[in-house]
KEMARLO-294169 format. One record per residue: y, x, z of N, C-alpha, C in turn; residue number from 1. Coordinates in steps of 0.1 Angstrom, whole numbers, plus 2048, in hexadecimal, padded with zeros to 3 digits. Layout:
N
  n.yy  n.xx  n.zz  ca.yy  ca.xx  ca.zz  c.yy  c.xx  c.zz    n
     Y     X     Z      Y      X      Z     Y     X     Z  NUM
...
***
This chain:
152
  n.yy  n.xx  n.zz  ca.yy  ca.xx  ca.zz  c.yy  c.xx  c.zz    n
   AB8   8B8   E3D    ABB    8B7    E2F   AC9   8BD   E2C    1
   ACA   8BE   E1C    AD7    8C9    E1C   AE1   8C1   E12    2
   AEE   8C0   E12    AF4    8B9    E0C   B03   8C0   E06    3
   B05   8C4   DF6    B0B    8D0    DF3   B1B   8C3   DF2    4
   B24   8C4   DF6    B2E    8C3    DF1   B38   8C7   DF1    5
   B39   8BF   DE3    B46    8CB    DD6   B58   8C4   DD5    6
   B59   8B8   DDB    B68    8B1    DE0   B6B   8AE   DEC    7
   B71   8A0   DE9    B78    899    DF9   B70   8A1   E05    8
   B62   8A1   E05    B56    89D    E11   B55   8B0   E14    9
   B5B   8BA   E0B    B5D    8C5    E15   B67   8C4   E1B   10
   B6D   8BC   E1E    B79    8BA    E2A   B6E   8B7   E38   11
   B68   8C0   E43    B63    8B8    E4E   B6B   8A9   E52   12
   B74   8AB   E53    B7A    8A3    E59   B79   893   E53   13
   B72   893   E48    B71    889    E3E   B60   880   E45   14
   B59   888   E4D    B50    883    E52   B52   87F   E5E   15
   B58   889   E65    B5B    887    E76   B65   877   E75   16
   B6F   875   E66    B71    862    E69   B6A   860   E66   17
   B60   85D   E61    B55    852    E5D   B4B   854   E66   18
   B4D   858   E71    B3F    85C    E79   B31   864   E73   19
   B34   86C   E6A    B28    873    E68   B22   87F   E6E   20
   B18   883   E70    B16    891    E78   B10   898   E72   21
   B12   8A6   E70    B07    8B2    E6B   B08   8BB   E78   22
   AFE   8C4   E70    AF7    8CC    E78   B04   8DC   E76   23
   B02   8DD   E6A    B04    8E5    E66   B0E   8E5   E5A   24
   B17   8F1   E58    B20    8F0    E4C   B28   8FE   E46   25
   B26   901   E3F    B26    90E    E39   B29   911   E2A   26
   B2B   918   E23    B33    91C    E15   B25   917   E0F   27
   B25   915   E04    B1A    916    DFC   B1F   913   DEB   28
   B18   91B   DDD    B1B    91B    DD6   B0E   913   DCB   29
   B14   90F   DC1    B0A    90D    DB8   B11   912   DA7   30
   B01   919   DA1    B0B    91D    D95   B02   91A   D89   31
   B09   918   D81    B09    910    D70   B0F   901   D6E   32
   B13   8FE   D7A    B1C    8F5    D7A   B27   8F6   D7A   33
   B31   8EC   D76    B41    8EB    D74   B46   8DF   D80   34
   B51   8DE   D83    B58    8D4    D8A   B61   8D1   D86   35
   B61   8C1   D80    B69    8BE    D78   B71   8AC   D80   36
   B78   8AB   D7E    B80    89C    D86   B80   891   D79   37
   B76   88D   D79    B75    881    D73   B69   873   D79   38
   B66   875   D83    B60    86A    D8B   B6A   85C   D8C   39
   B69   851   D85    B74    84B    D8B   B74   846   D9A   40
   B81   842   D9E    B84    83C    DA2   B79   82B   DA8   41
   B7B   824   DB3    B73    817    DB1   B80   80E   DAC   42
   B8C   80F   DB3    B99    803    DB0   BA7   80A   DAA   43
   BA6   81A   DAA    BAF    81F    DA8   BAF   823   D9A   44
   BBD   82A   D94    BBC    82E    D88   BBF   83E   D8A   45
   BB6   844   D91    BB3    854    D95   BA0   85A   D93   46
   BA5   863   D95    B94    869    D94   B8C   86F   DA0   47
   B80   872   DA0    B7F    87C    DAA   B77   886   DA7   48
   B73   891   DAF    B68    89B    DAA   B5A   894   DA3   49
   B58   89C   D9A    B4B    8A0    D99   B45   8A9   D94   50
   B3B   8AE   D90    B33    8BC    D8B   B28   8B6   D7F   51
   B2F   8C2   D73    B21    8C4    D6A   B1A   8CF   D66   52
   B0C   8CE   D62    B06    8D8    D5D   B0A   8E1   D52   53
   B11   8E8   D53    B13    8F2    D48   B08   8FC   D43   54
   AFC   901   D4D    AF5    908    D48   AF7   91A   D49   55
   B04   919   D4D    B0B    925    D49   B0B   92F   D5B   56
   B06   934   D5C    B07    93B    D69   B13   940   D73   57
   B1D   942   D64    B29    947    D68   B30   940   D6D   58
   B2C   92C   D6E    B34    925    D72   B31   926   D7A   59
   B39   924   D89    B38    921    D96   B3D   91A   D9C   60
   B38   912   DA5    B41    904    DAA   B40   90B   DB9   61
   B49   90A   DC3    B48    90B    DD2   B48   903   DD8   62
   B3F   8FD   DE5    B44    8F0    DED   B3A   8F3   DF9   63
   B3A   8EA   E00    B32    8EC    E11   B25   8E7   E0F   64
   B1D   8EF   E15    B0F    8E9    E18   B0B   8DF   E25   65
   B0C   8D7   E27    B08    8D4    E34   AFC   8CE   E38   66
   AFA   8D4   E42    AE7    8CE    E48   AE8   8BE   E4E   67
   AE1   8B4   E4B    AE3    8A7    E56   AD6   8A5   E54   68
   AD8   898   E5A    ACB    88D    E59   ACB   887   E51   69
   ABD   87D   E4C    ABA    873    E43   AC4   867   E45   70
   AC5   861   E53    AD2    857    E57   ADD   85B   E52   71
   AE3   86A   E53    AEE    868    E50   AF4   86A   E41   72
   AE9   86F   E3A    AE7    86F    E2C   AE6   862   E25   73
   AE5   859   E2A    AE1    84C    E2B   AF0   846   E28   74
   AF4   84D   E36    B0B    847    E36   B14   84B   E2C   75
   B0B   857   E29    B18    85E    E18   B0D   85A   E0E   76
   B01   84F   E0C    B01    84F    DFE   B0B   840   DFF   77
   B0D   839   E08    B12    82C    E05   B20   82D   E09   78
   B27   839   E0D    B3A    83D    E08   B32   841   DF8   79
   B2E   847   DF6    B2F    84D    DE8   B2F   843   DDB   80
   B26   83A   DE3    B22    82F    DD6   B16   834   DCD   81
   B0C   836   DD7    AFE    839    DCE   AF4   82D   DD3   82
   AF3   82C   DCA    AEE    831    DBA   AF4   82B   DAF   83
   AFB   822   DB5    B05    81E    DA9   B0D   829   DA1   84
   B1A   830   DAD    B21    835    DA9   B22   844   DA3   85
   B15   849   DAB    B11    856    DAC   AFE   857   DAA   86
   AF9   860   DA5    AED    861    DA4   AEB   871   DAF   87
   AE2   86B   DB8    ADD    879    DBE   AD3   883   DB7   88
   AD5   894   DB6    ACA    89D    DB2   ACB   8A4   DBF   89
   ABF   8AF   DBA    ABD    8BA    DC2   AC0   8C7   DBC   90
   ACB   8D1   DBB    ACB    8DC    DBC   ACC   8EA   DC4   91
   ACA   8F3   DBB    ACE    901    DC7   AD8   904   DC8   92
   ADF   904   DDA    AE5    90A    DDE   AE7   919   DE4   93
   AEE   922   DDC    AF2    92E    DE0   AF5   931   DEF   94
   AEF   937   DFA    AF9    935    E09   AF5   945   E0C   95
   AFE   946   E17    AFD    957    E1B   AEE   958   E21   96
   AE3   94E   E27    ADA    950    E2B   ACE   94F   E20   97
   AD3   94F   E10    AC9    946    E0C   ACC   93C   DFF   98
   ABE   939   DF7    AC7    92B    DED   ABD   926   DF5   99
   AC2   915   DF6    AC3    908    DF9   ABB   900   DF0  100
   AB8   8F6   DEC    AB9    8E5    DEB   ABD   8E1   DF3  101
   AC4   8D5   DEB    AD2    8D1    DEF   AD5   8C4   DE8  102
   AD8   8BB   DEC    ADC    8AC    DDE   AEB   8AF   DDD  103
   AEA   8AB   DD5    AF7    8A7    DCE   AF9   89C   DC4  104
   B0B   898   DC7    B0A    88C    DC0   B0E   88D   DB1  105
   B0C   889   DA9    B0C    889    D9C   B16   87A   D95  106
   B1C   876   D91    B27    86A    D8C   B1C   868   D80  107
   B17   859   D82    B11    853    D7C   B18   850   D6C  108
   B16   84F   D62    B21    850    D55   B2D   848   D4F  109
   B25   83B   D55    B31    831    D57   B3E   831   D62  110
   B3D   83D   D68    B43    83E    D75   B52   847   D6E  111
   B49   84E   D63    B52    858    D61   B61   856   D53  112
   B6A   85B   D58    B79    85C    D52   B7C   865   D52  113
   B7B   86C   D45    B83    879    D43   B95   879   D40  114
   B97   86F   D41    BA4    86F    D3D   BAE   871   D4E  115
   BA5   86B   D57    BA9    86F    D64   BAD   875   D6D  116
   BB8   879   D76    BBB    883    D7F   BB9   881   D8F  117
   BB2   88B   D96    BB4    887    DA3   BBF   883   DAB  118
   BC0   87B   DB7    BC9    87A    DBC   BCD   88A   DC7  119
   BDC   88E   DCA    BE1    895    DCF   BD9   897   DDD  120
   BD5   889   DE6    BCC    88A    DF2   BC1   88F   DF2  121
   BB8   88D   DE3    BAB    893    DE7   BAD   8A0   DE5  122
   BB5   8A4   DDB    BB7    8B5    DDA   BBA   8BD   DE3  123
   BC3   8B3   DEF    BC4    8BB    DFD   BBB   8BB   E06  124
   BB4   8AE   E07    BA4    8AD    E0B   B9A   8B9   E0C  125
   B9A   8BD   DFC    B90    8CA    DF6   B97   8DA   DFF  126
   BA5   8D9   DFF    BAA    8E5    E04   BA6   8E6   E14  127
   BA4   8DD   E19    B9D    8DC    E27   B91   8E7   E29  128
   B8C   8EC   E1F    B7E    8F1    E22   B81   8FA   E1F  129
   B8D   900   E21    B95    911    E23   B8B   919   E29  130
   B88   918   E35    B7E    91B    E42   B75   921   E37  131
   B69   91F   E2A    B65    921    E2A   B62   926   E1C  132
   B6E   921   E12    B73    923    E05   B75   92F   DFE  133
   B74   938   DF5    B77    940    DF1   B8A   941   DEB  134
   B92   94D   DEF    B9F    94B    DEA   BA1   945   DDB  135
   B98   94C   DD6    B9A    949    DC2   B98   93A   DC3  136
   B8D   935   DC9    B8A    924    DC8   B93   91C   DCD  137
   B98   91E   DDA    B9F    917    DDB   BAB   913   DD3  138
   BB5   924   DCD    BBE    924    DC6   BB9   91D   DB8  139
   BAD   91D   DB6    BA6    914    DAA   BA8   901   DAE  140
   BA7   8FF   DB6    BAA    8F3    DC1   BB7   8F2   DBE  141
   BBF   8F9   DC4    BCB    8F5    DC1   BD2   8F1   DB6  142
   BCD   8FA   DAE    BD5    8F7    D9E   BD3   8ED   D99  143
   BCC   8DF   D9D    BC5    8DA    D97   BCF   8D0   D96  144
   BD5   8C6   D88    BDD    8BD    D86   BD9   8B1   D8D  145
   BE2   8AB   D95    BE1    899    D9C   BE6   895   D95  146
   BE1   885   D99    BE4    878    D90   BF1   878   D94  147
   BF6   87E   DA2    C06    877    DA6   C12   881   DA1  148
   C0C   88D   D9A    C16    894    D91   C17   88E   D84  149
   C0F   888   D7F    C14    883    D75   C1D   878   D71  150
   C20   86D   D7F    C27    863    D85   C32   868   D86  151
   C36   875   D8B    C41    87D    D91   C53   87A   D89  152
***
């Protein structure tokens, strides 16, 4: 199975601590969607990724596709907080071999704070997936305002 992600979880290294394994892991794109940081937080007063339908083609979100198993799909819906915190879908992923299905998580409504900024770690988290990122995206990555500049 294929699992598209668009924050924290394209950092490999975000699996390899929690013990999770894939198969596989590669660029992968999806478009009509936006990526926006209003997921809250569970104890904090920060945000985190999420994605919505815009509809619009020209939107494009970038993040990693990775192949695993049912078990381990099983270990990121319960970090993620599904089905509470997150609702899983199926969309198409864009990859150099091909589009995909792929789940993805979706922030349940009550989840969501638009007034919120990510914290400075996850945005360095996201920059981890350099390896496989497009320049413009990442520098789209970067720009992006933290909760700890605002503290500053």
């Amino acid at each position: 199975m294929y699992y598209f992600a668009y924050g924290n979880n394209m950092n490999p290294d975000i699996f390899k601590e929690q013990g999770v394994e894939f198969f596989t892991r590669k660029k992968g794109i999806i478009r009509g969607y936006r990526i926006i940081f209003n997921k809250k937080a569970k104890d904090e007063n920060y945000s985190f990724a999420n994605i919505e339908q815009t509809g619009n083609g020209e939107d494009v979100i970038e993040g990693i596709l990775y192949e695993l198993d049912d078990g381990e799909m099983k270990e990121i819906d319960k970090k993620e907080g599904f089905p509470t915190q997150y609702s899983k879908y199926r969309i198409d992923v864009e990859t150099d071999g091909g589009v995909v299905q792929a789940i993805v998580y979706i922030a349940q409504p009550e989840w969501i704070d638009n007034n919120l900024k990510p914290p400075k770690f996850y945005i360095e988290n996201m920059l981890k997936a350099k390896d496989l990122i497009s320049p413009d995206y990442l520098n789209f990555i970067e720009n992006i305002e933290t909760f700890e500049e605002d503290n500053s």
